[in-house]
N, C-alpha and C positions, 0 to 999 in steps of 0.2 A: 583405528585410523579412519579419518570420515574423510571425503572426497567433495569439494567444492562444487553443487550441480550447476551448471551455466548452460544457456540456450541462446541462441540470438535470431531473431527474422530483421527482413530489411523488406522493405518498399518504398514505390517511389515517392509517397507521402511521408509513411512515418520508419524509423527503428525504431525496437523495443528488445531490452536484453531484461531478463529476471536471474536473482542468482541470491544461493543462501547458504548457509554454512553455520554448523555446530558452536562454532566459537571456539576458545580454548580452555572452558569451563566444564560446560554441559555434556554429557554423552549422546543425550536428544537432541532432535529439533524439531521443535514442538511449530515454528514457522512454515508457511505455506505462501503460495504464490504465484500468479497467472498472467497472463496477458494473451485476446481473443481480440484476433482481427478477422471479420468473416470473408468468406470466398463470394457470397450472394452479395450480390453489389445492392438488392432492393434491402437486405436486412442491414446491411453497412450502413444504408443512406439511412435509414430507418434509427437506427441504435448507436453507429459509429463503433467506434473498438474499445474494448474494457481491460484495464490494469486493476489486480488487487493484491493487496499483503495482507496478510494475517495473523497474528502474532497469539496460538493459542496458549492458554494457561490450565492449571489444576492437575498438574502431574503430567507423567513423562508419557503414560500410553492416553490420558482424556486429553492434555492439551494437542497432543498433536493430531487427537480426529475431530477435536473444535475446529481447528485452523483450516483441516481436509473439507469438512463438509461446509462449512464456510464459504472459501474458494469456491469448492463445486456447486453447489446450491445459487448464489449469490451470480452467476454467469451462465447458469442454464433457467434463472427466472427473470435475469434480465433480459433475456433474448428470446424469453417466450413470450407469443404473438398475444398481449392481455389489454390490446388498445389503452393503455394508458402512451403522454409522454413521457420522455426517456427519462426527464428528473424523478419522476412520479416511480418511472418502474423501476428505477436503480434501489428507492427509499423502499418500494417493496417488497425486493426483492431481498434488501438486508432484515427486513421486520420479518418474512417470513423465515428464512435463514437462522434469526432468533429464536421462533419458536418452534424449531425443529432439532436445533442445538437443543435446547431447553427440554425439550418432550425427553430427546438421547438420554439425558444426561439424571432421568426421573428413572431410567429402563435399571441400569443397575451401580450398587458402590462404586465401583472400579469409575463410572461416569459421572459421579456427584459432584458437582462445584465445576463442571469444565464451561469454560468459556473462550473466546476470542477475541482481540482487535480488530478493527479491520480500517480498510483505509481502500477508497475505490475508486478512479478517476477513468471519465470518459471522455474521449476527442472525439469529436464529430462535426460536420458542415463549419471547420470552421472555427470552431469555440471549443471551451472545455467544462466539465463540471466534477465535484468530487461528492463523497457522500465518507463518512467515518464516525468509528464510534471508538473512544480509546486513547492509547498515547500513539499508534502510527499516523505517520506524518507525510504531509504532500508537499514539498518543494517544487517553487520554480526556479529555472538556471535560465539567466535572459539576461546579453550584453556584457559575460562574464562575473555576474551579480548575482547573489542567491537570496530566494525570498522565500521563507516559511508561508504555506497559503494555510496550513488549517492550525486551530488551536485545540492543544491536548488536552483532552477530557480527565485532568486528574486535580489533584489538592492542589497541587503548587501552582498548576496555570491558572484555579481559580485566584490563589492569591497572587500571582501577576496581573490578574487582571483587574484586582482590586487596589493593586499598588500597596500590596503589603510586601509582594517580595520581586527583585531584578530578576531580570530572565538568569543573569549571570548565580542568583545566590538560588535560586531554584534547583539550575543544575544539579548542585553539589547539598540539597536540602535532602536531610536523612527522610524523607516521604515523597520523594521525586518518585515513586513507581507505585505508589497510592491511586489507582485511579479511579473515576468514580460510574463510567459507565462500560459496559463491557458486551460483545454478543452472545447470547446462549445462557447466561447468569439468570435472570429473571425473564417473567412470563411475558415482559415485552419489552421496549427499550426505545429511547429516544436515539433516531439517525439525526446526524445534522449533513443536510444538503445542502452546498454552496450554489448560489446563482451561476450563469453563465460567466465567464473570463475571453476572452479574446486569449487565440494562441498564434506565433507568428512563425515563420522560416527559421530555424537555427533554435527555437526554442526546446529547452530539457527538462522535462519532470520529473521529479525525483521521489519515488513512492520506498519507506523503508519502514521496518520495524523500529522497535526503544533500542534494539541492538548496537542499531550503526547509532543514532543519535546520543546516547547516554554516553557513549564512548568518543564521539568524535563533536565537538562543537560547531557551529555554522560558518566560522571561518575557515575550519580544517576543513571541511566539507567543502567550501566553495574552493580549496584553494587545489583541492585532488582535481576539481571538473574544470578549472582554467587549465590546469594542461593538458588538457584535449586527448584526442581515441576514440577510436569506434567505442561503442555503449559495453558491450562487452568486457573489456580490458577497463574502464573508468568503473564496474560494478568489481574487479576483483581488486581495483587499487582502495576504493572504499572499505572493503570487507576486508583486505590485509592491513588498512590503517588501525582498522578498531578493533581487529587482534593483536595489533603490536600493541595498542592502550589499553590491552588488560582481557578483550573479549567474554566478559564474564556471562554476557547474555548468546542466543540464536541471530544470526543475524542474516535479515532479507533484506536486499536491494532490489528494486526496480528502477527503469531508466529509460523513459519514451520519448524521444525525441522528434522534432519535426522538423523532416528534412529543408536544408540550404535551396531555395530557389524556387518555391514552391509556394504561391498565390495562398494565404490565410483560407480564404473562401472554399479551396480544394481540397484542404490538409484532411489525411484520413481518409480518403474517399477509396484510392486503391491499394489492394491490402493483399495477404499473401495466408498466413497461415496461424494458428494459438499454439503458446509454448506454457509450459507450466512446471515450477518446481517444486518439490516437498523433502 
């Protein structure tokens, strides 16, 4: 019997709830999962707050310490003090990440072939950026509307992208979990970093593994977060929806929201404390 881990912080800028669960398949969970709001208001102002998922792979004990040193790795080099900006040190902080996955996974069998997902978004001053490599996926929820921001690094989104195949006949394409770049797989790896976005009051981002999405489509998903709840209780309605659909995979949710009433320019700035699940 596996027990659903949930965490929640709140401040007067942002909540963030993280939350994961086995699925109705799996005995593992290979998924990992964070969220780091600093108490230094100079390194806040500096770095702003970091959300990541992880979604590792290559068996039950290598994937789930891809996904472990992933998270941890990837939020102790982004907030170390290495004078780069924060786009710059998020990308190297997953490139390093890579190749420390990578080096693990040279050490013995039992680690051969492990790798991760990952999928990492920062709110700071203000605006937002993400950086991923994989099928996890960064939603925005804005005006009761949900909008996919990053595109999955796999065969089928290449062939949406080429107009060979609907997002709709993807889903359901026997190579939807084909993907084509991964962390810790090889000796290095292309991150893809988005530019800055504007984030506003009331805005949701929705950070999850293949878990929740293979299982739940983008309507079923917007249609859990129109009816409203603390972040908290909207991560276990997602994660009970896409185990009533099957939960074949791990499934991680995160959920940062920017509080109601709250100046864009300010968002993020005072913060509270890091919650993390595995």
């Amino acid at each position: 019997m596996f027990e659903t881990r949930k965490i929640e912080i709140g401040s007067p800028a942002i909540v963030a709830a993280v939350q994961t669960d086995p699925g109705c398949v799996r005995e593992a969970n290979e998924d990992s999962g964070r969220h780091i709001s600093p108490n230094d208001p100079e390194l806040q102002k500096r770095r702003g707050s970091l959300t990541v998922v992880a979604d590792g792979m290559g068996g039950h004990a290598s994937g789930e310490v891809a996904s472990q040193m992933a998270v941890e790795l990837i939020t102790e080099l982004y907030y170390a003090d290495n004078g780069l900006a924060a786009p710059d040190a998020l990308r190297n902080a997953v490139e390093i990440a890579n190749q420390r996955i990578f080096a693990a996974s040279q050490t013995s069998e039992e680690y051969a072939g492990m790798g991760t997902t990952v999928i990492a978004l920062v709110v700071k001053d203000g605006k937002a950026f993400s950086a991923h490599v994989g099928d996890s996926r960064l939603y925005r929820f804005r005006n009761r509307a949900l909008e996919m921001l990053t595109l999955d690094h796999s065969q089928v989104m290449e062939m949406v992208k080429h107009g060979v195949l609907t997002m709709e006949q993807a889903r359901n394409h026997e190579d939807k979990n084909v993907i084509l770049r991964a962390v810790g797989t090889q000796e290095a790896v292309e991150v893809e970093v988005s530019g800055d976005f504007e984030v506003g009051p009331g805005d949701t981002f929705l950070l999850c593994s293949d878990g929740l999405s293979d299982m739940l489509d983008d309507t079923e998903i917007e249609g859990i977060l129109q009816q409203g709840g603390d972040q908290h209780s909207l991560c276990e309605a997602l994660i009970a929806a896409a185990k009533t659909n099957g939960g074949h995979d791990n499934i991680t949710v995160g959920l940062v929201r920017i509080a109601d009433g709250m100046p864009a320019a300010s968002a993020a700035v005072r913060v509270t404390r890091d919650i993390e699940v595995r």
